[in-house]
C-alpha positions as CSV (number, residue, x, y, z in Angstrom):
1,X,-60.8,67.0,94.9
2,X,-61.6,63.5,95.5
3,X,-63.5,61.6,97.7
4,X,-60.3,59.6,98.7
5,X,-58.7,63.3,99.6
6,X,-61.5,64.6,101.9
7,X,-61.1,61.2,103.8
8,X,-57.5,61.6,104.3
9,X,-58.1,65.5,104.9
10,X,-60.4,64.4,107.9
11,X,-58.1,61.6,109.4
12,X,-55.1,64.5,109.4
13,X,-57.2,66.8,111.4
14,X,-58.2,63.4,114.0
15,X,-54.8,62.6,114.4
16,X,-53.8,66.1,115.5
17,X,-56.8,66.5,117.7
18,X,-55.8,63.1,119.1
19,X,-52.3,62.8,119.3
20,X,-51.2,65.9,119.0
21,X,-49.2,65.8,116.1
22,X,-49.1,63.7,112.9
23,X,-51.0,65.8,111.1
24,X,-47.7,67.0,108.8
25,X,-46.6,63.9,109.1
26,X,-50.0,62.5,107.0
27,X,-50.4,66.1,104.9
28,X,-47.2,65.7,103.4
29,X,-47.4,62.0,101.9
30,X,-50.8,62.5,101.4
31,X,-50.8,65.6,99.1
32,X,-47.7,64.2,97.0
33,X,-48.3,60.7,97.0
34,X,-52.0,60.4,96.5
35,X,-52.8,63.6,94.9
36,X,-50.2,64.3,92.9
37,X,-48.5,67.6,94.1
38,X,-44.5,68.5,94.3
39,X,-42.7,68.1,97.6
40,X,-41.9,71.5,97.8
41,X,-45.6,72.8,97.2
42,X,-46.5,69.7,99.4
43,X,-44.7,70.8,102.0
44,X,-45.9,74.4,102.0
45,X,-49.4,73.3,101.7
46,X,-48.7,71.0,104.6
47,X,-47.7,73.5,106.6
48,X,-50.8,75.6,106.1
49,X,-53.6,72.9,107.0
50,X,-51.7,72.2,109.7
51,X,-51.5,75.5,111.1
52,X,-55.3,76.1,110.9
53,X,-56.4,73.2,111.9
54,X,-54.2,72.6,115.2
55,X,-55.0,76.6,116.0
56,X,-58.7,74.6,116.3
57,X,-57.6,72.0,117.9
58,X,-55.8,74.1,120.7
59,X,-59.0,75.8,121.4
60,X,-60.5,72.8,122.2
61,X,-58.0,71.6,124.5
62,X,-57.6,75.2,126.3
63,X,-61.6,74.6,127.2
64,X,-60.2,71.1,128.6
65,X,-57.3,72.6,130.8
66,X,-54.9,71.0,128.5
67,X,-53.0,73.9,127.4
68,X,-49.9,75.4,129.4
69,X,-49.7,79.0,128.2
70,X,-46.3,79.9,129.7
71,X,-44.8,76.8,128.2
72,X,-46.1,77.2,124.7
73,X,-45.3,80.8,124.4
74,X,-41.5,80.2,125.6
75,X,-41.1,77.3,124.0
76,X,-42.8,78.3,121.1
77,X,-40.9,81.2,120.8
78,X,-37.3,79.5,120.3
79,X,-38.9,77.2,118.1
80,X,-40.1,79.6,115.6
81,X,-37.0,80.9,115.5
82,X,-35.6,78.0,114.4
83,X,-38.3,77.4,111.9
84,X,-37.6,80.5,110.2
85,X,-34.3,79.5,109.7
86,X,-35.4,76.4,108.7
87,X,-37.5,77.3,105.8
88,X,-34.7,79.4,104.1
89,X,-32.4,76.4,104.9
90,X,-35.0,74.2,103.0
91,X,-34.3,76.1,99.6
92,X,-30.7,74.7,99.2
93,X,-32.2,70.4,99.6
94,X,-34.2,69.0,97.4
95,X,-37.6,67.7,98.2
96,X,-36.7,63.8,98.3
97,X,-33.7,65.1,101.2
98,X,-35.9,67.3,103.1
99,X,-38.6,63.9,103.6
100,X,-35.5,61.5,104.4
101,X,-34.5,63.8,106.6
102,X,-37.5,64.1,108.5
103,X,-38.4,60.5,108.2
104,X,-35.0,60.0,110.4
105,X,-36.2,62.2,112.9
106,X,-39.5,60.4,112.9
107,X,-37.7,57.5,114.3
108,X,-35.5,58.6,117.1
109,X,-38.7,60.2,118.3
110,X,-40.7,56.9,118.5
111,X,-37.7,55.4,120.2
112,X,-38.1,57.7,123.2
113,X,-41.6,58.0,123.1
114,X,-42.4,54.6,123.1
115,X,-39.1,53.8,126.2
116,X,-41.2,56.9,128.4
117,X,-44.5,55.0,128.0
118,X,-42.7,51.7,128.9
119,X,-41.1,53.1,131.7
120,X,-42.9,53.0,135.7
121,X,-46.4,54.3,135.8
122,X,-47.0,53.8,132.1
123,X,-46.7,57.1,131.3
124,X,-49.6,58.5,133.8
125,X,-47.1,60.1,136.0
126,X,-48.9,63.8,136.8
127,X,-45.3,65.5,136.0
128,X,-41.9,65.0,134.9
129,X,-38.7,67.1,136.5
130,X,-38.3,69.6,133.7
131,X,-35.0,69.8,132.2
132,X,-32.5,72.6,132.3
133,X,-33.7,75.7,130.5
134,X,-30.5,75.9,127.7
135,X,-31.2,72.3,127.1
136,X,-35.0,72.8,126.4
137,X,-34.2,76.2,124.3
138,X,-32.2,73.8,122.1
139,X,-34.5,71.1,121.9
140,X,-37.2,74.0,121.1
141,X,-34.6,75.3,118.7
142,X,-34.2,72.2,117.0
143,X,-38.0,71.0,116.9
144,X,-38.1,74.5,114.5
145,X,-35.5,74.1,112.2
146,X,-36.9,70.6,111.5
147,X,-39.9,72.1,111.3
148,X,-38.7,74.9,108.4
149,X,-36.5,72.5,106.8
150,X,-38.7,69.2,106.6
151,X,-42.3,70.7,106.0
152,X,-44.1,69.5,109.3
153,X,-45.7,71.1,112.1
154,X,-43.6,69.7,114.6
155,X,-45.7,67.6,116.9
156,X,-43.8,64.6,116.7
157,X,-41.2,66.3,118.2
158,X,-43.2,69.0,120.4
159,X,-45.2,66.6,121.9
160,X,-41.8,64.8,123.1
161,X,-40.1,67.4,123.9
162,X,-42.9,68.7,126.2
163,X,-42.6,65.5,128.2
164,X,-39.2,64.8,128.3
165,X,-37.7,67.9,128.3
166,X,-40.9,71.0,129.6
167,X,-42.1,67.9,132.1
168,X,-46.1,68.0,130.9
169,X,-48.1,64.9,131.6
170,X,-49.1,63.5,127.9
171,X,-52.3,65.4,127.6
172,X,-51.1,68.5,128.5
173,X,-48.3,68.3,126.1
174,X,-51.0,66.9,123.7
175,X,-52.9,70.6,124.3
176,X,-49.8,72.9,124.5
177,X,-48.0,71.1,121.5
178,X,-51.3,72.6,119.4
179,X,-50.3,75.9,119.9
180,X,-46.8,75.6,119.1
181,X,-47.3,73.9,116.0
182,X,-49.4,76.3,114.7
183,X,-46.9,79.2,115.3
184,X,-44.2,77.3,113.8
185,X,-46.5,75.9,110.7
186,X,-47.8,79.7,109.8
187,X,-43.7,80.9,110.1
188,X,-42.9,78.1,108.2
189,X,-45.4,78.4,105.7
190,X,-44.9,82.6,105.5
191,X,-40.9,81.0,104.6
192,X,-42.2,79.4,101.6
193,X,-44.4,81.9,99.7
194,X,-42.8,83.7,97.0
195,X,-40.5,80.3,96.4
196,X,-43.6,78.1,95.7
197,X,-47.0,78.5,93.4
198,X,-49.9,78.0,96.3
199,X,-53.1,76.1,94.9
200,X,-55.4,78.6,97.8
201,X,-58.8,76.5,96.5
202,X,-57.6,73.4,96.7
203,X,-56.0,74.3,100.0
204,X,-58.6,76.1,101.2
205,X,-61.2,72.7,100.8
206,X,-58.5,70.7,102.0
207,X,-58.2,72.5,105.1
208,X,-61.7,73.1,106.0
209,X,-62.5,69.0,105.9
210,X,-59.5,68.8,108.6
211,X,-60.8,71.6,111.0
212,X,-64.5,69.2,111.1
213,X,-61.6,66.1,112.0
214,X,-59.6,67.8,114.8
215,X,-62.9,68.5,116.2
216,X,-63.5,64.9,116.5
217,X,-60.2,63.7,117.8
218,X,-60.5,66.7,120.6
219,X,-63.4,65.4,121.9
220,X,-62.4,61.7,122.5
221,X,-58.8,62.5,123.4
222,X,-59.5,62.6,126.9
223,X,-61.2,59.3,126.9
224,X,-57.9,57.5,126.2
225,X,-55.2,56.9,128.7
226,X,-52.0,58.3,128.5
227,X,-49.6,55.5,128.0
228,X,-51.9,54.0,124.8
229,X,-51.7,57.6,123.5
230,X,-48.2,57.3,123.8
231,X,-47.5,53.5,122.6
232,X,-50.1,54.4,119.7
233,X,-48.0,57.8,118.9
234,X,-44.7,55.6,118.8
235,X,-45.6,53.2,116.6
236,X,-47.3,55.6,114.1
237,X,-44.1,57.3,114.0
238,X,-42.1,54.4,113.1
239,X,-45.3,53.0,110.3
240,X,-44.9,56.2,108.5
241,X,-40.7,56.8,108.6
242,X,-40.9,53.3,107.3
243,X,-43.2,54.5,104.6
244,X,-41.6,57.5,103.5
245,X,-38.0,56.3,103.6
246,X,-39.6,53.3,101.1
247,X,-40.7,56.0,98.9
248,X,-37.7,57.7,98.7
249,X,-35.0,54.6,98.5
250,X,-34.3,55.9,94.9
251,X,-32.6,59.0,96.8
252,X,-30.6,56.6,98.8
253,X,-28.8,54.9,95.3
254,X,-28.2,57.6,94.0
255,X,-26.5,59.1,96.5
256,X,-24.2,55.6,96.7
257,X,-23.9,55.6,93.3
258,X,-20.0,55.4,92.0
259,X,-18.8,58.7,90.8
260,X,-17.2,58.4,87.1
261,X,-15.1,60.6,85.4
262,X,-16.2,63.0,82.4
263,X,-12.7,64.6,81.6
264,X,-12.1,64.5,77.9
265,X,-9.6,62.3,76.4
């Protein structure tokens, strides 16, 4: 693998240890833009690192206090659900869909993220009111299926929905989101094998440069205040939708394109 690959293998693993998701989000376009691979084997690939390395990355933000148990395993729970589903949803779209899809997603979540860090106290509020629990099982439902159908861990929608919907001050849903995106990611991943060939070398490399990266972000993340983890998280979100969508506009004109008739004469 190239040099240009380890790089971006290491800045996946620092944005999960940082942010607490975004680590799909890179893997993804990273693996099928700059390496070459099919969406589909991209995705499940994606799914993989991410997996491993945010199990690492949880570790390191249990030793900081930053992981609720009791919300990761409930919410967790509903999501994997969902992500099972999501997976063998994901064999009916084709690749270009699937990334559209979660590139829409990608937005809506910046949107909110970025209004709560806006909002009074910038974010460091110690807690939000939690929501009601059907309405948090369906968010948690929802964050899985995305994560089945689109190929990503889940964080920029965990790490959201912890906030706005579990009531976890930003590091805390930073910590807890780690272990919910790696149950979803290995589901999701275990959705995928048999449907796509898995390149385990190149993976397995891939993988091991963005374990030394979460380790990084981990250690700084509590060095940065909430609301700039926040604004920061928001506007990645939107840089990278932005991106993707761009790379995918062909999908978009063919879909428009005028439908003409091929009955014979």
């Amino acid at each position: 693998m190239p040099l240009l690959a380890f790089t971006l293998a290491a800045l996946i693993g620092i944005s999960l240890g940082l942010l607490g998701g975004g680590g799909s989000i890179l893997t993804v376009p990273i693996l099928v833009y700059a390496l070459g691979f099919p969406a589909k084997e991209a995705i499940a690939m994606g799914l993989a690192v991410v997996g491993v390395v945010s199990l690492v990355g949880a570790w390191g933000h249990w030793r900081r206090g930053n992981v609720r148990p009791r919300a990761a395993v409930t919410f967790g729970a509903v999501a994997m659900a969902g992500t099972l589903a999501g997976a063998k949803l994901a064999t009916f779209l084709s690749g270009a869909t699937q990334l559209v899809l979660f590139a829409v997603v990608m937005l809506a979540a910046a949107f909110f993220m970025y209004r709560n860090a806006a909002g009074p106290g910038g974010g460091e509020r110690e807690e939000r009111r939690p929501a009601g629990a059907w309405l948090t099982a369906l968010a948690a439902a929802a964050v899985g299926v995305m994560t089945g159908v689109a190929g990503v861990g889940g964080g920029f929608l965990i790490v959201p929905a912890l906030v706005l919907f579990v009531g976890l001050p930003m590091k805390q849903a930073v910590g807890t989101s780690l272990v919910v995106i790696a149950l979803n990611s290995f589901v999701g991943f275990a959705g995928y094998l048999g449907t796509v060939q898995v390149p385990w070398l190149h993976l397995g490399a891939f993988t091991a440069v963005a374990v030394l990266g979460i380790v990084a972000g981990t250690a700084v993340s509590h060095r940065v205040p909430q609301h700039l983890l926040k604004r920061a998280f928001s506007v990645f979100l939107v840089a990278m939708a932005l991106f993707i969508l761009f790379q995918n506009r062909d999908s978009f004109a063919s879909s428009s394109a005028p439908i003409t008739s091929t009955s014979a004469h």
